[in-house]
C-alpha positions in Angstrom: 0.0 0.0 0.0 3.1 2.3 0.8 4.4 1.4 -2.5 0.8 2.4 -4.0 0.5 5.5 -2.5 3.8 7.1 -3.8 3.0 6.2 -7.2 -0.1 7.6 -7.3 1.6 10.7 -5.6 4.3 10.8 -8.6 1.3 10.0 -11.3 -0.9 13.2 -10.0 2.6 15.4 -10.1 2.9 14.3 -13.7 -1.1 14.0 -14.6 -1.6 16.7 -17.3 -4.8 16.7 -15.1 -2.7 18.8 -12.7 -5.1 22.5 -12.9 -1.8 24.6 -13.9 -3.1 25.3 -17.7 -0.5 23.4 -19.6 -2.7 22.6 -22.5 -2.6 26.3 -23.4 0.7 26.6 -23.8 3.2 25.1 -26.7 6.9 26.6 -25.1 7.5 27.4 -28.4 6.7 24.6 -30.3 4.1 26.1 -32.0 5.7 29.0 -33.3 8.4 26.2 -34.8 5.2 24.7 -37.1 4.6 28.2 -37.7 7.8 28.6 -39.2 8.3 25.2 -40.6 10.9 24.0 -38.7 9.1 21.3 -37.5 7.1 19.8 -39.9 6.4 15.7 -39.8 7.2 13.4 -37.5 10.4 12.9 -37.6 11.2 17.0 -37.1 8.3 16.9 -34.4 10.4 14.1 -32.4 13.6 15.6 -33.0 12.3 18.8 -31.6 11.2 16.9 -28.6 13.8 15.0 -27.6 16.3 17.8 -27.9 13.8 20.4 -25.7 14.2 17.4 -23.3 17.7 16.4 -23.6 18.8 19.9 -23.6 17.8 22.8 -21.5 15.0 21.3 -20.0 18.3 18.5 -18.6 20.8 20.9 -17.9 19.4 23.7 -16.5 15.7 23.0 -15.3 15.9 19.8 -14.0 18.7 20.3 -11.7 17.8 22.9 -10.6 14.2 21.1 -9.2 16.6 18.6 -7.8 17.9 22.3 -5.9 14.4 23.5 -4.8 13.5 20.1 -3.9 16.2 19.9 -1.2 15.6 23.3 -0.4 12.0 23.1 0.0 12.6 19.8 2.4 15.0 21.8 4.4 12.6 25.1 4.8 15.7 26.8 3.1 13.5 29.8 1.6 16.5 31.8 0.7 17.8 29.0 -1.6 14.4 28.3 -2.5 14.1 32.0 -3.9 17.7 32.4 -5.2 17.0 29.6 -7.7 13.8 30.6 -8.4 15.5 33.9 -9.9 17.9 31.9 -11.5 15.1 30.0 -13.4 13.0 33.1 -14.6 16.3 34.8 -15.6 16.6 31.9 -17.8 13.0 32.6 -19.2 14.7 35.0 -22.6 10.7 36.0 -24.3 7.7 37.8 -22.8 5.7 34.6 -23.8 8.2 32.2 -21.8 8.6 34.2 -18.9 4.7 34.9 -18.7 4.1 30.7 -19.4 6.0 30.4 -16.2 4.9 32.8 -13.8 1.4 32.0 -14.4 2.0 28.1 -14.3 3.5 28.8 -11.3 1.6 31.2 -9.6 -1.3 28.2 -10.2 0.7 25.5 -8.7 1.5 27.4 -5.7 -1.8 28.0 -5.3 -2.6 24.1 -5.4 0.3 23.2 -2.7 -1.6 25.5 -0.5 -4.6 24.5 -1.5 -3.8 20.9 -0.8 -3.2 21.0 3.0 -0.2 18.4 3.0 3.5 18.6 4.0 4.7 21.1 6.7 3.1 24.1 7.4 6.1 26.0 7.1 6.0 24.4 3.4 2.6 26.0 2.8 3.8 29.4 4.5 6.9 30.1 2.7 5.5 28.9 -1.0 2.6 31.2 -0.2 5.5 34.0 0.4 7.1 33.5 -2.6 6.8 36.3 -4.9 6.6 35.3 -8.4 7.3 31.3 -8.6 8.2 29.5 -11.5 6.9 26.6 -12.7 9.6 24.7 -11.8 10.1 26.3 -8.3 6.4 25.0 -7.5 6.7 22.0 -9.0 9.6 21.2 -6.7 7.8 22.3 -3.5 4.7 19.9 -5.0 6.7 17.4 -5.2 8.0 17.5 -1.7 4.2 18.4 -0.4 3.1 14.8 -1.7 6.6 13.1 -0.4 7.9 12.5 -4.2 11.5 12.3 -3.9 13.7 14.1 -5.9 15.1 12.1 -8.3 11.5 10.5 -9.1 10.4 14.6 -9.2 13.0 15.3 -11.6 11.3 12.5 -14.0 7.9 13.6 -13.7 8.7 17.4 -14.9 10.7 15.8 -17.6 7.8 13.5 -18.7 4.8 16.5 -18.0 7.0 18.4 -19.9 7.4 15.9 -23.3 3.7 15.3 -23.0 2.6 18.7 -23.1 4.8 19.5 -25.8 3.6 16.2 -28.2 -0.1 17.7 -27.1 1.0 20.5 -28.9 2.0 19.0 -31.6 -1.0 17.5 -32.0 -3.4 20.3 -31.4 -0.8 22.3 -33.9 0.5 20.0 -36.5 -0.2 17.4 -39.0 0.3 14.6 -36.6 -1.9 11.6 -35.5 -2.6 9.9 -32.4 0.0 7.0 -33.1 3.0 9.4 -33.9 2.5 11.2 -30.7 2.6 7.5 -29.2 5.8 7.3 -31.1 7.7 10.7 -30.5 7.1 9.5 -26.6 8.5 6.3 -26.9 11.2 8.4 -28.5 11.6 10.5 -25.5 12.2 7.6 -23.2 15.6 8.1 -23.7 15.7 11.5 -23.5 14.2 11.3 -19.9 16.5 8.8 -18.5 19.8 10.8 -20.2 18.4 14.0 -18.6 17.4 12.6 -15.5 20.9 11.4 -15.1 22.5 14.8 -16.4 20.2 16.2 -13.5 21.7 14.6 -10.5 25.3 14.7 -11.7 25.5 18.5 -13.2 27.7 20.8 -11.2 26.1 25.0 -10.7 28.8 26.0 -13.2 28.0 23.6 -16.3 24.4 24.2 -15.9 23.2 26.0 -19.5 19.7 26.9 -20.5 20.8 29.1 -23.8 18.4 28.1 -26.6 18.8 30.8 -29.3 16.6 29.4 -32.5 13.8 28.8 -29.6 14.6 32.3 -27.9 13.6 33.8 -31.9 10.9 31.4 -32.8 9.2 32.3 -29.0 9.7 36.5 -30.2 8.1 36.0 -33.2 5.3 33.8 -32.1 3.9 36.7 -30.3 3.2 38.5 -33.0 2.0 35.7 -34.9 -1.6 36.0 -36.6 -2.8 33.0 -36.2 -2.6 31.3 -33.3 -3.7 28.4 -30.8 -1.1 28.4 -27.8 -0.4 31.1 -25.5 3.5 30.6 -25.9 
């Protein structure tokens, strides 16, 4: 039953169920359709796999791995110091928005949700401006995820959303989104091992053609996703 309970603690971090408004949101993908840059399958799974295998494994997933232990330790000034880290990393309006308001909801729902330490609830609730990832860390130590199985449930929220995009945005079916996340199996398990072996100082986010896709996506006419 122990066993049971922690994975259905992981699987409601990682449900895209999770009320944070994911769905509207394409981090950029969309933009890259847009532009042609992704156009089939095998472009949409590339895309993927290198969102996941790149920044998303050397800069945002550690750096959960960080707020996790923080958030454990009621450390609120590392807590916060990452935090900034993270939305200095967010380089478009669009991006930085995506994460302050998924964020901002996730916060809401650690509160909201009554478990972990009070002083949890408090100093989340005191945090001005989380990030997505910043909340998701303190969510993940509200439900007693650990870190490491934290670190895998962004990473796999993450891929999903973006083949839901993809999806929603592209000429894709069902059964190549089943394929592009096979695909990303991978991808998780590489990044979830860049995540707990990265040092601060090799940690890199920079993603210029997403950075110019994201800038021009907020001007774009036509448009499903927020970002």
């Amino acid at each position: 039953m122990a066993d049971a309970r922690a994975l259905a603690a992981l699987l409601q971090l990682a449900s895209p169920a999770l009320p944070v408004g994911a769905y509207s949101y394409s981090q950029g993908l969309e933009g890259a359709i847009h532009e042609g840059a992704v156009h089939d399958e095998a472009s949409a799974r590339e895309w993927i796999v290198d969102a996941v295998a790149g920044p998303l494994a050397h800069f945002d997933a550690p750096a959960i791995a960080r707020m996790h232990a923080a958030w454990r330790d009621g450390d609120l000034e590392t807590a916060a110091r990452w935090n900034e880290r993270v939305l200095a990393t967010r380089e478009t309006a669009e991006l930085r928005a995506e994460t302050l308001q998924m964020g901002a909801s996730l916060a809401k729902l650690v509160v909201a949700w009554g478990r972990g330490p009070d002083a949890l609830r408090r100093d989340v609730a005191a945090l001005a401006e989380p990030t997505f990832p910043c909340a998701f860390a303190a969510a993940a130590v509200a439900l007693d995820v650990a870190p490491e199985d934290a670190v895998v449930a962004f990473l796999w929220s993450a891929a999903e959303n973006l083949v839901a995009a993809a999806l929603k945005a592209g000429p894709f079916g069902q059964l190549a989104g089943q394929r592009i996340l096979l695909a990303a199996h991978g991808a998780i398990d590489h990044a979830a091992a860049i995540a707990s072996s990265i040092g601060d100082d090799d940690m890199w986010s920079s993603a210029p053609g997403l950075a110019i896709l994201s800038s021009r996506h907020e001007t774009q006419y036509s448009r499903l996703f927020r970002s």
